[in-house]
MARDRENLO-621370 format. One record per atom (N, C-alpha, C): atom name; residue number from 1; x, z, y; residue in three letters. Coordinates in Angstrom, 1 decimal, padded with zeros to 4 digits. Example, Ala and Ser with C-alpha at 12.3 -4.5 7.8 and 13.67 -1.06 7.14 Angstrom:
SITE  site  pos       x       z       y  code
SITE     N    1   013.2   007.8  -005.7   Ala
SITE    CA    1   012.3   007.8  -004.5   Ala
SITE     C    1   013.2   007.8  -003.3   Ala
SITE     N    2   012.8   007.1  -002.2   Ser
SITE    CA    2   013.7   007.1  -001.1   Ser
SITE     C    2   012.9   007.9   000.0   Ser
This chain:
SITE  site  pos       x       z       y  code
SITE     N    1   110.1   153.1   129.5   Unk
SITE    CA    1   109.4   152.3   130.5   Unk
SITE     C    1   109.4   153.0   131.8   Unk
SITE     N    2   109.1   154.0   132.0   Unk
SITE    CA    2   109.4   154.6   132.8   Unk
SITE     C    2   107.6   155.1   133.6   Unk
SITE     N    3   107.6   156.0   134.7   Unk
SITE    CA    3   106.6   156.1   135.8   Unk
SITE     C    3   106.0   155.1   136.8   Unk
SITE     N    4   105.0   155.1   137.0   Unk
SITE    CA    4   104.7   154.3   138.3   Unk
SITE     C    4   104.1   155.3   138.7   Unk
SITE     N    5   104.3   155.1   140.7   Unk
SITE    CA    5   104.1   155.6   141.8   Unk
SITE     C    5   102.8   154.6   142.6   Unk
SITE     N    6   102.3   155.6   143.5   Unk
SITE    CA    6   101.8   154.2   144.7   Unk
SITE     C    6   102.0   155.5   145.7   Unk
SITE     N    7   102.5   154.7   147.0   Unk
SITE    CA    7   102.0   155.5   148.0   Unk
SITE     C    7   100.7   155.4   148.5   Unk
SITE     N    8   100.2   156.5   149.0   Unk
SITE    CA    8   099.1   156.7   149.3   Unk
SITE     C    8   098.7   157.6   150.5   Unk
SITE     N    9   097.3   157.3   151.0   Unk
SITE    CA    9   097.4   158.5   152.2   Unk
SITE     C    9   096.1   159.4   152.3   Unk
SITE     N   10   096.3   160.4   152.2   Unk
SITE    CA   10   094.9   161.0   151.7   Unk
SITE     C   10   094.6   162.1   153.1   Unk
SITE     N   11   093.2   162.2   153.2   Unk
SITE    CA   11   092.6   162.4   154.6   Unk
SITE     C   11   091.5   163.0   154.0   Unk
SITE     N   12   090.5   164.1   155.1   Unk
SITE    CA   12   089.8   164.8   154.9   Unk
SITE     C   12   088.7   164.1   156.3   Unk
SITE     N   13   087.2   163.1   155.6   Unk
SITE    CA   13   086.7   163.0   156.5   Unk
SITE     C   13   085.7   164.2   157.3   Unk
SITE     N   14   085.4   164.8   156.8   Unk
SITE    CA   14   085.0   166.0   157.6   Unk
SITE     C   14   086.0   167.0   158.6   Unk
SITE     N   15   087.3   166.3   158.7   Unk
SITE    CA   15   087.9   167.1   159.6   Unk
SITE     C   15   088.6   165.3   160.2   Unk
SITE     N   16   087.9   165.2   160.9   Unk
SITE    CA   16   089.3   163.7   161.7   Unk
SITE     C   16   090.0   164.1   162.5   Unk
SITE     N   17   089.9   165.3   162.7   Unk
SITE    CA   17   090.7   165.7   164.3   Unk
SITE     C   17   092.6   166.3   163.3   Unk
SITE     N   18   092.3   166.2   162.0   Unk
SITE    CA   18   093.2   166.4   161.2   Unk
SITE     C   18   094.4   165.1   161.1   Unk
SITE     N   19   095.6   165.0   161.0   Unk
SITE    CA   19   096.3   163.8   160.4   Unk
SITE     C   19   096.6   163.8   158.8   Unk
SITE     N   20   096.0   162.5   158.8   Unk
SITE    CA   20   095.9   162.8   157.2   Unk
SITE     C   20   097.3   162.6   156.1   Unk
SITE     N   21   097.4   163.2   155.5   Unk
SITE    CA   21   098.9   163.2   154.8   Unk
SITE     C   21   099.6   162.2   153.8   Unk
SITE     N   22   100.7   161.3   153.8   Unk
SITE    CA   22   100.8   160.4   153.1   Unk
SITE     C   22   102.0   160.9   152.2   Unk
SITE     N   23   101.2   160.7   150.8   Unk
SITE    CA   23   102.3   161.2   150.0   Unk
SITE     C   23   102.5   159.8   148.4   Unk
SITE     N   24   103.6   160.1   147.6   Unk
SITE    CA   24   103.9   159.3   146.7   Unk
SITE     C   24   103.6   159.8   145.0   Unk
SITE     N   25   101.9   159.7   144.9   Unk
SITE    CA   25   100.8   159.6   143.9   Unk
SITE     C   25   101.6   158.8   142.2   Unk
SITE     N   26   101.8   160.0   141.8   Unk
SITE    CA   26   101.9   159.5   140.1   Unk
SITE     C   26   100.7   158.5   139.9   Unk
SITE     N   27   100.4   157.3   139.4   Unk
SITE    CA   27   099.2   156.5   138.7   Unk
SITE     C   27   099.6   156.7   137.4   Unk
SITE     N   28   098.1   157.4   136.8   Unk
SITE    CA   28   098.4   157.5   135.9   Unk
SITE     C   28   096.7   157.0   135.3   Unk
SITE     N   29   096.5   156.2   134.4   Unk
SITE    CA   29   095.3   155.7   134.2   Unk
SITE     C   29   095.1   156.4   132.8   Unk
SITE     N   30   095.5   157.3   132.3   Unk
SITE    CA   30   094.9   158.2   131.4   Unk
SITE     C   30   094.3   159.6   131.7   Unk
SITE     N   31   094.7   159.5   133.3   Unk
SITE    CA   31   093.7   160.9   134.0   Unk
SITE     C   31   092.4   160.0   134.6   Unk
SITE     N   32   091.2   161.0   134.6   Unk
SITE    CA   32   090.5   160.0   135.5   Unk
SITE     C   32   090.2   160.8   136.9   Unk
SITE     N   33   090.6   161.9   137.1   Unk
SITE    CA   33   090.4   162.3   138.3   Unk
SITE     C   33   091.4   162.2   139.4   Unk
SITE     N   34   091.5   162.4   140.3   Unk
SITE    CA   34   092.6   162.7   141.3   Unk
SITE     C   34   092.8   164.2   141.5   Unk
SITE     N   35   094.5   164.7   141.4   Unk
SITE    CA   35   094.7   165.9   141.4   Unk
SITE     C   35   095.4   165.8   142.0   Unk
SITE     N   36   096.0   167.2   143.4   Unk
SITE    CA   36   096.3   167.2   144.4   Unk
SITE     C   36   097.1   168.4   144.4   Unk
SITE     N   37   097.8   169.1   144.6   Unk
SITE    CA   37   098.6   170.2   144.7   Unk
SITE     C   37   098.0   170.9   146.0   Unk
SITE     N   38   098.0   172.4   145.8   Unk
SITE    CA   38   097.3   173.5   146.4   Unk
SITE     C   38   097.8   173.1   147.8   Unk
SITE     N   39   099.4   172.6   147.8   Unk
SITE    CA   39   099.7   172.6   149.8   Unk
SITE     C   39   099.1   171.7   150.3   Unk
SITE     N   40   098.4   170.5   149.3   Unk
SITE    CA   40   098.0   169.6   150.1   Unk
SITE     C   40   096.1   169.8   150.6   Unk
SITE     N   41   095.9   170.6   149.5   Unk
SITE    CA   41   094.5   170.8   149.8   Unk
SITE     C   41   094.7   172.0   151.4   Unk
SITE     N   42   095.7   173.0   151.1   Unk
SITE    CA   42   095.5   173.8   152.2   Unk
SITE     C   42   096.1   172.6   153.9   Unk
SITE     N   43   097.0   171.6   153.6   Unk
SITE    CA   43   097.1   170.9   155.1   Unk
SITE     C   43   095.8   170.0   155.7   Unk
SITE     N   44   095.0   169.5   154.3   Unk
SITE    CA   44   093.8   169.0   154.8   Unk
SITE     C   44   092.9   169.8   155.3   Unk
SITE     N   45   092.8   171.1   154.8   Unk
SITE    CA   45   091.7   172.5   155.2   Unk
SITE     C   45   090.4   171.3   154.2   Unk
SITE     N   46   091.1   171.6   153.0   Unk
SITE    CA   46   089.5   170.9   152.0   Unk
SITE     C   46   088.8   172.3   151.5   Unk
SITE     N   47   087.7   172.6   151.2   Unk
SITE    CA   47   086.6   173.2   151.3   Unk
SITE     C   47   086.3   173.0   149.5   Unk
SITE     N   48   086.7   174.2   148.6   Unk
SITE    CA   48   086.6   174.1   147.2   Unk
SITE     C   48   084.8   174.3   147.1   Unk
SITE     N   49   084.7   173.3   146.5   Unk
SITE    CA   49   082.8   172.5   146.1   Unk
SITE     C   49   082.4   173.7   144.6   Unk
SITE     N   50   083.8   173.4   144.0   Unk
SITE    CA   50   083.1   174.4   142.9   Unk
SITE     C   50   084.5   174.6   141.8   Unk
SITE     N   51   084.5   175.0   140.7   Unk
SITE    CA   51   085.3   175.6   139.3   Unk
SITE     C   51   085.2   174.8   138.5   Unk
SITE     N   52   086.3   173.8   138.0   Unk
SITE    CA   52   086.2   173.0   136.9   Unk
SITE     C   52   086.7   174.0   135.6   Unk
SITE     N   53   086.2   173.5   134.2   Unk
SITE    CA   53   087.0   174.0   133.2   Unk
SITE     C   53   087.8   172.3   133.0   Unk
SITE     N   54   089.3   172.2   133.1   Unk
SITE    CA   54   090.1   171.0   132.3   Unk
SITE     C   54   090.7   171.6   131.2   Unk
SITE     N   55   091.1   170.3   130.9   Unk
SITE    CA   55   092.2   170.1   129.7   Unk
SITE     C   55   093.3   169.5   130.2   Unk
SITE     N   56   094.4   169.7   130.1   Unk
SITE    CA   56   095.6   169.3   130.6   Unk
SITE     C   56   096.3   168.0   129.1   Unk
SITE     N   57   097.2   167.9   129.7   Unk
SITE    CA   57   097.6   166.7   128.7   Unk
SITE     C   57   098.6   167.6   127.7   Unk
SITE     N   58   099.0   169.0   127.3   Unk
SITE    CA   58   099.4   169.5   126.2   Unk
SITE     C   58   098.4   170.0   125.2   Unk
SITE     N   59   097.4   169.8   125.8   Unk
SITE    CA   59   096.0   170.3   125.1   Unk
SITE     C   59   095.1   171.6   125.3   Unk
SITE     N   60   095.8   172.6   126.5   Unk
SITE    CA   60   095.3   173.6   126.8   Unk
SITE     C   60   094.3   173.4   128.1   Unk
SITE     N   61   093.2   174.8   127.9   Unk
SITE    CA   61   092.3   174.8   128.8   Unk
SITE     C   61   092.4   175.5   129.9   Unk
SITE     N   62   092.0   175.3   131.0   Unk
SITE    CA   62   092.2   175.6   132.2   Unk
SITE     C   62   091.2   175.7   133.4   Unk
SITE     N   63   091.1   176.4   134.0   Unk
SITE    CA   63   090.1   176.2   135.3   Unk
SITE     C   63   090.8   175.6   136.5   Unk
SITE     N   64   090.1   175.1   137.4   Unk
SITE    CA   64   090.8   174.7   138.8   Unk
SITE     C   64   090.1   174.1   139.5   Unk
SITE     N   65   090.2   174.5   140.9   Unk
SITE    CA   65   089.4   174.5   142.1   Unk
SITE     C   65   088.9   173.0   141.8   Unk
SITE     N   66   087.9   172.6   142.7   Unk
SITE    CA   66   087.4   170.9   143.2   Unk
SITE     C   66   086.8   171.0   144.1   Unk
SITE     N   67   088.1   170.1   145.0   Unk
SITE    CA   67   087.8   170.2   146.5   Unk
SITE     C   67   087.4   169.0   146.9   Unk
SITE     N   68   086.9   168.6   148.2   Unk
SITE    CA   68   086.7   167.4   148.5   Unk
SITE     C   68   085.5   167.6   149.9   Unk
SITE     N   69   085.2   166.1   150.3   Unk
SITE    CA   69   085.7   164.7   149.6   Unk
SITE     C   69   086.8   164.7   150.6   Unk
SITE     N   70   087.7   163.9   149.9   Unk
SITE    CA   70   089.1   163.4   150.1   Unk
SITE     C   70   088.6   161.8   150.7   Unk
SITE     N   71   089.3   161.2   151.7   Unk
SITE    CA   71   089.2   160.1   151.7   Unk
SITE     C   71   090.5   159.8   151.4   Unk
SITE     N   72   090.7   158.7   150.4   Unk
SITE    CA   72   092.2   157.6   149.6   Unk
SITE     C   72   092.4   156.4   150.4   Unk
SITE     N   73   093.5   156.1   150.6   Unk
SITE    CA   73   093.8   155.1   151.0   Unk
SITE     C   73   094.9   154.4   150.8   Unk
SITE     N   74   094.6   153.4   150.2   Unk
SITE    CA   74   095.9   152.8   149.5   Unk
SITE     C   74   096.0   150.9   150.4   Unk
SITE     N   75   096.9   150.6   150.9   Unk
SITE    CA   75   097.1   149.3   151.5   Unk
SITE     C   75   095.5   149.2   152.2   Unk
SITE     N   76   094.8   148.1   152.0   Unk
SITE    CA   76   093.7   147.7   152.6   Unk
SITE     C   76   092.4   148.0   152.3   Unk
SITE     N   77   092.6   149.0   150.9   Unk
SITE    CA   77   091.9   149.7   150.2   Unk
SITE     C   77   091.5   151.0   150.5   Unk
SITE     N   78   090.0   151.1   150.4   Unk
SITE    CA   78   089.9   153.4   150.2   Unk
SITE     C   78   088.5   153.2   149.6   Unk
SITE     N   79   088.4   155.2   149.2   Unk
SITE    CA   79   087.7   155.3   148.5   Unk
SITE     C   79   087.5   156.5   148.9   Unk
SITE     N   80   086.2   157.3   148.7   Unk
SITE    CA   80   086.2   159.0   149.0   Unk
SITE     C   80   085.6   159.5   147.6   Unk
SITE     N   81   086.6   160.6   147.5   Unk
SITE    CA   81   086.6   161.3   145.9   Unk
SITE     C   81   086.9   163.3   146.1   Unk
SITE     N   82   086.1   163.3   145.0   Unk
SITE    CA   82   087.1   164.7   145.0   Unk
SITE     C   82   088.1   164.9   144.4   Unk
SITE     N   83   088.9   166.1   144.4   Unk
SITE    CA   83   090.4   165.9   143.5   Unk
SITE     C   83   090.0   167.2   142.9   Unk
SITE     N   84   090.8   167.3   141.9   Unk
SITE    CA   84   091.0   169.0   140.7   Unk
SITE     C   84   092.1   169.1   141.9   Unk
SITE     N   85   092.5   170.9   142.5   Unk
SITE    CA   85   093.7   171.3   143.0   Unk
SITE     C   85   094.5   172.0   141.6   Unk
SITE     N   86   095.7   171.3   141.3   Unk
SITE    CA   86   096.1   171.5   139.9   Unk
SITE     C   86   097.8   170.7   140.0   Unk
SITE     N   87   099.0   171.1   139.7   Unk
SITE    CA   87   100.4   170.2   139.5   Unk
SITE     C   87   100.9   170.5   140.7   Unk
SITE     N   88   102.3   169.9   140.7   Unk
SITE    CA   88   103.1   170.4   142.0   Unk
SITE     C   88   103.2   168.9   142.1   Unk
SITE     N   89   102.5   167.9   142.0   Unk
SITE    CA   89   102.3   166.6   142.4   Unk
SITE     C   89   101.0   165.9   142.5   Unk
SITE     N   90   101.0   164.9   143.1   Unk
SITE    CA   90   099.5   164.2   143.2   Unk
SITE     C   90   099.8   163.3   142.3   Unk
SITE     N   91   098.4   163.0   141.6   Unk
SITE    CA   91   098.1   162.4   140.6   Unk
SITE     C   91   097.0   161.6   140.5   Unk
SITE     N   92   097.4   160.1   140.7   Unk
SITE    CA   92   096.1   159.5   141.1   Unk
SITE     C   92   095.1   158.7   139.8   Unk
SITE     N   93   094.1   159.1   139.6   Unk
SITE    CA   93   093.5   158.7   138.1   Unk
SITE     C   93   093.1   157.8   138.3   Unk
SITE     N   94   091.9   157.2   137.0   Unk
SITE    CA   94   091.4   155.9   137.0   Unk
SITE     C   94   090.6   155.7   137.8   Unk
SITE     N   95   089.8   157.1   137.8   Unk
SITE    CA   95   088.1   156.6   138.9   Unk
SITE     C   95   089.0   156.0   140.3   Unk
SITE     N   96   089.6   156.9   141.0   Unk
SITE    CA   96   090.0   156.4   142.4   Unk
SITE     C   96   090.5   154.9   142.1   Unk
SITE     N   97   091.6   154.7   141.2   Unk
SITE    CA   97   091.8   153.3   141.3   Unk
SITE     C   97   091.0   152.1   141.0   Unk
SITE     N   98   090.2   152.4   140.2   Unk
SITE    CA   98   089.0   151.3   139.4   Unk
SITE     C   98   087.9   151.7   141.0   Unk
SITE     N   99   088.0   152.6   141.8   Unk
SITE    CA   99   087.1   152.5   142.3   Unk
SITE     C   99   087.3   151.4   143.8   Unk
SITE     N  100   089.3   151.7   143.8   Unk
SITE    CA  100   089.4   150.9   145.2   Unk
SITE     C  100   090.3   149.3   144.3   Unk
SITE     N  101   090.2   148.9   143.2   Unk
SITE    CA  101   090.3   147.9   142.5   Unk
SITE     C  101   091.7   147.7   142.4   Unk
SITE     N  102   092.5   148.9   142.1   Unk
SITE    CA  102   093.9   148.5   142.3   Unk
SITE     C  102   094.7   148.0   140.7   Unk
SITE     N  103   095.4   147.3   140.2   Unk
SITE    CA  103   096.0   147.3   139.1   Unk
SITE     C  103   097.4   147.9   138.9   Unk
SITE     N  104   098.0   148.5   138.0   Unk
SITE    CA  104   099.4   149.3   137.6   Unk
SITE     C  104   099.5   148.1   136.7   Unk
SITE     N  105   100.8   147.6   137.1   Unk
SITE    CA  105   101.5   147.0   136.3   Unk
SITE     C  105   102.9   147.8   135.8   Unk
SITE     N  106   102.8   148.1   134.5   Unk
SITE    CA  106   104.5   148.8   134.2   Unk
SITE     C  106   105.6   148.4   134.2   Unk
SITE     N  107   105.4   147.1   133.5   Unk
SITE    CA  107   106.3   146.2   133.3   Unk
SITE     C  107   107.2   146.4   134.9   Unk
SITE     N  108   106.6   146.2   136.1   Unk
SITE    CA  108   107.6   146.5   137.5   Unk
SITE     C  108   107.1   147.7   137.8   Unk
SITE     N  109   106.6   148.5   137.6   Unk
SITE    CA  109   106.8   149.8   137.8   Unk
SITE     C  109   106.2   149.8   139.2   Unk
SITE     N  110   104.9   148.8   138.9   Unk
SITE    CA  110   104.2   149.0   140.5   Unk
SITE     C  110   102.8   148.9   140.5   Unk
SITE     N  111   102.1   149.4   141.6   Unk
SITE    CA  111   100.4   149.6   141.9   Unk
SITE     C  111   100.3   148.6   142.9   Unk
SITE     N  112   099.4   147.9   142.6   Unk
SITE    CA  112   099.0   146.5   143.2   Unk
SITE     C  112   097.4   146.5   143.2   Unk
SITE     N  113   097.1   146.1   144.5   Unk
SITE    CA  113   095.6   145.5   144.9   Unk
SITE     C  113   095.4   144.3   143.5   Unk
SITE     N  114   094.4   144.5   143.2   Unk
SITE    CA  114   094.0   143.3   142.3   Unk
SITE     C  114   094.5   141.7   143.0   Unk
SITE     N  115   095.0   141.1   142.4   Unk
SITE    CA  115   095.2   139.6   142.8   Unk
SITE     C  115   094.3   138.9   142.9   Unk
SITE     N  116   093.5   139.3   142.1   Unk
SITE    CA  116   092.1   138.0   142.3   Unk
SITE     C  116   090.9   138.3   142.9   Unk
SITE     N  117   091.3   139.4   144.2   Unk
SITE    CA  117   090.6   139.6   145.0   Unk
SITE     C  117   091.5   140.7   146.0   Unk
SITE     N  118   092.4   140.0   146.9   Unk
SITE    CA  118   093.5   140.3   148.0   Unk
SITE     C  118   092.9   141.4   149.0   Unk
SITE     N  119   091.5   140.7   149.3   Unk
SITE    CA  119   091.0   140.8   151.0   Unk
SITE     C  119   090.2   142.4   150.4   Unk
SITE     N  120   089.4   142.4   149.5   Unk
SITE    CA  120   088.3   143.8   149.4   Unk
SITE     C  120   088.1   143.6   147.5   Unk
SITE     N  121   088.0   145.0   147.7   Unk
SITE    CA  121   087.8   145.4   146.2   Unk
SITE     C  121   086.5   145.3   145.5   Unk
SITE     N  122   086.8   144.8   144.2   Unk
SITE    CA  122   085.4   144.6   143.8   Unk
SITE     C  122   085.1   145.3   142.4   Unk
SITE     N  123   083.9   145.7   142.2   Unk
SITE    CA  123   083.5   146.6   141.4   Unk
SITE     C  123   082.3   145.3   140.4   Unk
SITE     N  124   082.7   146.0   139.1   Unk
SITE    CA  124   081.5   145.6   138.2   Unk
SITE     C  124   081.0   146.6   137.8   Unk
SITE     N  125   079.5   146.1   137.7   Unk
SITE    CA  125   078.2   147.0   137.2   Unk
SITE     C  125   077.6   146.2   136.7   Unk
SITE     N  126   076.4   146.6   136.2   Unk
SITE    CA  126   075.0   146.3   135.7   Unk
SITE     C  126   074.2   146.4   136.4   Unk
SITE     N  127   073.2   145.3   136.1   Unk
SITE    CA  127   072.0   145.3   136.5   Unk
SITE     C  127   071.5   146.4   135.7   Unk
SITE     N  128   070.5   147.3   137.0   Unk
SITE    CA  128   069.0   147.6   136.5   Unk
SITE     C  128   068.1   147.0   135.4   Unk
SITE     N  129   067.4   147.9   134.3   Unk
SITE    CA  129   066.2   147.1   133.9   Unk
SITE     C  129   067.3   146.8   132.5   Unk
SITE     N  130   065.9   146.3   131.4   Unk
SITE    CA  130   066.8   146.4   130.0   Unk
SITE     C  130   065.7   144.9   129.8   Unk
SITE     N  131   064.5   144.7   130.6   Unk
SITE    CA  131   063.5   143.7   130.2   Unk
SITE     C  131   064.3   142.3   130.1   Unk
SITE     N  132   063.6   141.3   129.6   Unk
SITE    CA  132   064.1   140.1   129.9   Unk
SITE     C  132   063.6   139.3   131.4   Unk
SITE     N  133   062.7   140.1   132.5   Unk
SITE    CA  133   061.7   139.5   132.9   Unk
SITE     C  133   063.2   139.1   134.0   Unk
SITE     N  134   063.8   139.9   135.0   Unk
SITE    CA  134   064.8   140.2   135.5   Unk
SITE     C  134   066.0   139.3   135.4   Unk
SITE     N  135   066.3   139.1   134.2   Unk
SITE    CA  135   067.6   138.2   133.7   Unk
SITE     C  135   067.7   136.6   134.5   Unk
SITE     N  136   069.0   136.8   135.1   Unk
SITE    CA  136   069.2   135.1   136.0   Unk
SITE     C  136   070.8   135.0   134.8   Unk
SITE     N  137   070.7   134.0   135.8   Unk
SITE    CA  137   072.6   133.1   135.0   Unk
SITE     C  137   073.3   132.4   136.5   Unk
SITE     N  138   073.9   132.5   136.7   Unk
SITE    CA  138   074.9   131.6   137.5   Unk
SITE     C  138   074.2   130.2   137.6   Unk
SITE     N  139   074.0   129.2   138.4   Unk
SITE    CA  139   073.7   127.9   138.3   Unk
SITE     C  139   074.1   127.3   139.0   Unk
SITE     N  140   075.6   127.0   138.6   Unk
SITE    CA  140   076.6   126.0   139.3   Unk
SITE     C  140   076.0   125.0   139.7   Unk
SITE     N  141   075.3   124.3   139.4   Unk
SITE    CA  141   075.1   122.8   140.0   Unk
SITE     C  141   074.5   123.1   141.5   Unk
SITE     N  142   073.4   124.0   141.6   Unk
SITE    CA  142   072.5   124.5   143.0   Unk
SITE     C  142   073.2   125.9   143.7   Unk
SITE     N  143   074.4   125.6   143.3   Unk
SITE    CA  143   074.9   127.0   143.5   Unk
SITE     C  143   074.2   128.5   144.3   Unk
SITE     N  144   073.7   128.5   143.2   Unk
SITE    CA  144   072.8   129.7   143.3   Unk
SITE     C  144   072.6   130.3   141.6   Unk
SITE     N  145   071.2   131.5   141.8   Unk
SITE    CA  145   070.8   131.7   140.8   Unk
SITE     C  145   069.7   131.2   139.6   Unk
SITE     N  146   069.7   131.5   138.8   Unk
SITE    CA  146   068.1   130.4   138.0   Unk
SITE     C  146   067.6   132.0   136.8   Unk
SITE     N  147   066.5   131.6   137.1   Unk
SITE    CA  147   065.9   133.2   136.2   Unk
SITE     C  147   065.7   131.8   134.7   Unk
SITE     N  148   066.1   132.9   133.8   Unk
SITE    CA  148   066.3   132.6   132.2   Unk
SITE     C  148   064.7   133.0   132.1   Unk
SITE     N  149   064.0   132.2   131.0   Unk
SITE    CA  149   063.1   132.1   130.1   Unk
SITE     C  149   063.5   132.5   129.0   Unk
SITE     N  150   062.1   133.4   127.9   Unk
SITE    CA  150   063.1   133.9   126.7   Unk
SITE     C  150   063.9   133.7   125.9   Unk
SITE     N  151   063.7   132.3   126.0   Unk
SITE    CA  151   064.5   131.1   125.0   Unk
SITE     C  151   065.4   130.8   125.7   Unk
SITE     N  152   065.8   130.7   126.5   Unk
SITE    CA  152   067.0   130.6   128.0   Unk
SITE     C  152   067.7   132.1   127.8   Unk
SITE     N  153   067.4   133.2   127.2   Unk
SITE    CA  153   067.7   134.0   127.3   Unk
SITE     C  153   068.7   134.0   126.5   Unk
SITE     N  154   068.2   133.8   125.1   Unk
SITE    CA  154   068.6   134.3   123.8   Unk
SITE     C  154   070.3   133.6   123.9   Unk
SITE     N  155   069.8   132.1   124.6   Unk
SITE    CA  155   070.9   131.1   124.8   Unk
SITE     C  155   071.8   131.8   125.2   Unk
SITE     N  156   071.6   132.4   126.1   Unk
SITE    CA  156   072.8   132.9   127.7   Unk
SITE     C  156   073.4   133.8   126.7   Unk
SITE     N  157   073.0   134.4   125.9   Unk
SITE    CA  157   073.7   136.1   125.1   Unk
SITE     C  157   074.4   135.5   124.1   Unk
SITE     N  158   073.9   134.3   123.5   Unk
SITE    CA  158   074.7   134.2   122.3   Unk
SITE     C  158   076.2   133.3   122.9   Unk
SITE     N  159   076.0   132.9   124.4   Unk
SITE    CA  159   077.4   132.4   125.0   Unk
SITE     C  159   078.0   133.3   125.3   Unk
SITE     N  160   078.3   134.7   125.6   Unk
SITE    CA  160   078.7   135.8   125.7   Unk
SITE     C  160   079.6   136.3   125.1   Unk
C-alpha cells in the first residue's frame, strides 16, 4: 500500500518574527502525537516544556524532549500542538489531524480536508451533564432545537 505524506507548515507562535518551516509530514494515524526532528525544533527556537517517557513502534522505551506550541498548518486548516522531538522525520499523528479535520485516504496515498466540510473543520464532542434535564434533539420541522421530556428521552436513545 504504501506511505501517505501531507505537506505541512509548521511555525512557532511565540516567535512570529520567525519563518515558519514547510516540510513533508509522514500521516500516520496510529501515532497520536506530532513528532518533529531535533533541526526542526532548533530552526523554530521551540522551548522544551518538559520529558516524555514514549514507546516507539518496536516496542522500546524512551525519553524525549516536548516542545511547543507549534502552530500546524495544513491547506485552510491549523491547529496549535506540542510535538515529542524524536525521528529524522516529521510525523504527523491523530490529535493534530482529528483536531484540524483532515482525512488519509490510502487507497491514493493522500491527506485531504474532510469533504463534508471544505470551508472549516469540525470537531465532535459531548455535551456537558449526564442528567436528562439538558437533553434537546434536532427539530427539523422549526429548524431549531426541542428539549426531550423523559419519555421523549428514552425515545431519542433507543433511535440511536
Amino acid at each position: 500500500m504504501g506511505y501517505v505524506y501531507a505537506d505541512i507548515e509548521l511555525g512557532n507562535p511565540r516567535r512570529p518574527d520567525l519563518t515558519p518551516v514547510r516540510v513533508r509530514a509522514l500521516a500516520d494515524t496510529g501515532a497520536l502525537l506530532l513528532c518533529i526532528p531535533e533541526h526542526v525544533a532548533v530552526q523554530l527556537r521551540l522551548e522544551t516544556e518538559s520529558t516524555r517517557e514514549v514507546t516507539v513502534a518496536d516496542g522500546r522505551t524512551t525519553s524525549a524532549p516536548y516542545v511547543g506550541p507549534l502552530k500546524v498548518t495544513f491547506g485552510n486548516r491549523l491547529c496549535y500542538v506540542g510535538a515529542l522531538v524524536l525521528g529524522d522525520e516529521v510525523l504527523l499523528g491523530a490529535v493534530p489531524m482529528e483536531d484540524m479535520d483532515l482525512v488519509v485516504n490510502p487507497g491514493r496515498r493522500k491527506v485531504t480536508v474532510d469533504p463534508a466540510s471544505p470551508n472549516f473543520a469540525r470537531s465532535r464532542v459531548k455535551r456537558a451533564g449526564s442528567g436528562h434535564a439538558g437533553r434537546h434533539e434536532r427539530d427539523p420541522l422549526h429548524g431549531g432545537r426541542r428539549r426531550l421530556s423523559k419519555s421523549a428521552f428514552g425515545a431519542a436513545s433507543a433511535r440511536r
